[in-house]
N, C-alpha and C positions, 0 to 999 in steps of 0.2 A: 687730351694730349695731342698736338700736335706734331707731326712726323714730316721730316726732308730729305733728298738725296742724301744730306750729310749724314742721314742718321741708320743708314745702310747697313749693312753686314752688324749691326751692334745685337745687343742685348737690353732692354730696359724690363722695367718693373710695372706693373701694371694692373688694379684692382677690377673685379666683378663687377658688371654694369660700367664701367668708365666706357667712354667715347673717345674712340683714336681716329685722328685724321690725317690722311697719306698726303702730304699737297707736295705733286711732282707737275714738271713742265712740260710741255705736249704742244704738239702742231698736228691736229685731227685733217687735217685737209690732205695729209700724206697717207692718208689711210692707218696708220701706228697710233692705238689708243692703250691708254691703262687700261687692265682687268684687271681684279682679282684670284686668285687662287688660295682661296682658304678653306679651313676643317669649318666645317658651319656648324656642329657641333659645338665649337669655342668662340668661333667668332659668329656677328651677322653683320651684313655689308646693309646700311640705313642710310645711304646716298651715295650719289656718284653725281658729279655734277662739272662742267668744264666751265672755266672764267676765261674769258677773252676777249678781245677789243674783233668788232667787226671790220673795221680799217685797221692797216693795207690790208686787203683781201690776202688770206695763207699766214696772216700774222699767227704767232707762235704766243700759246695762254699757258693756265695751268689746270692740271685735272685734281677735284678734292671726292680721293672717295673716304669716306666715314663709315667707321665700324663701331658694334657693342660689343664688349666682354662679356660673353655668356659664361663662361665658366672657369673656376680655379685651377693652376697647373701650369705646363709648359707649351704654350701658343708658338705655331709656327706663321709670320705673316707673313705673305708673299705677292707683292703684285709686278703683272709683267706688261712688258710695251711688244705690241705685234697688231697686227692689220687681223682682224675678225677670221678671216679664211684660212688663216696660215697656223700651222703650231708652235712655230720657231719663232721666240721672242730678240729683241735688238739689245734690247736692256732691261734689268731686274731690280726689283728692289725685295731686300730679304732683312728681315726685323724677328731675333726671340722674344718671347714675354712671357716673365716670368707672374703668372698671375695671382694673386693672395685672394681672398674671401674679402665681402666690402666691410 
C-alpha cells in the first residue's frame, strides 16, 4: 500500500506482512528529514530511502520509507519532519491501521 500526505490524519485497513510505503516530499539539504516513530512491536521500518534530482543543487525530492506489518490490531504510524538534533518536528504525518490476520 502506498501512502501520501493526502492520506494523513485518516484510518485504513491493513493485513500481517503487507508493506506500506510513506512517500512524502522533502528537501534534505535544509537539514529537515522524515523519521519514523513507531511501535516496532507492529511495525518494522525495511527502507528509507530519498529520490531526487541532483540538479539545481537544494532541488526538493521525496522520501519513501517502507514498512512490514508485523502484527494484528490497532497500529499507530507516525512519521515526522525535523533536522536530527532537534526534538520539535515542522510537520507530521499520522495514519491508524486497523490490522487483520493475513
Amino acid at each position: 500500500m502506498e501512502l501520501t500526505k493526502r492520506d494523513s490524519g485518516g484510518r485504513r485497513t491493513a493485513r500481517v506482512d503487507e508493506n506500506l510505503t510513506v512517500v512524502l516530499g522533502e528537501n534534505p539539504t535544509t537539514g529537515y528529514r522524515w523519521h519514523a516513530e513507531i511501535d516496532a512491536t507492529m511495525l518494522q521500518q525495511t527502507d528509507d530511502r530519498y529520490l531526487g534530482s541532483a540538479e539545481p543543487r537544494g532541488a526538493a525530492g521525496t522520501r519513501r520509507l517502507t514498512f512490514r506489518v508485523l502484527r494484528a490490531g490497532l497500529v499507530h504510524l507516525r512519521v515526522v519532519k525535523r533536522r536530527p538534533w532537534e526534538d520539535a518536528a515542522v510537520e507530521e504525518f499520522d495514519l491508524d491501521l486497523d490490522v487483520e490476520e493475513a
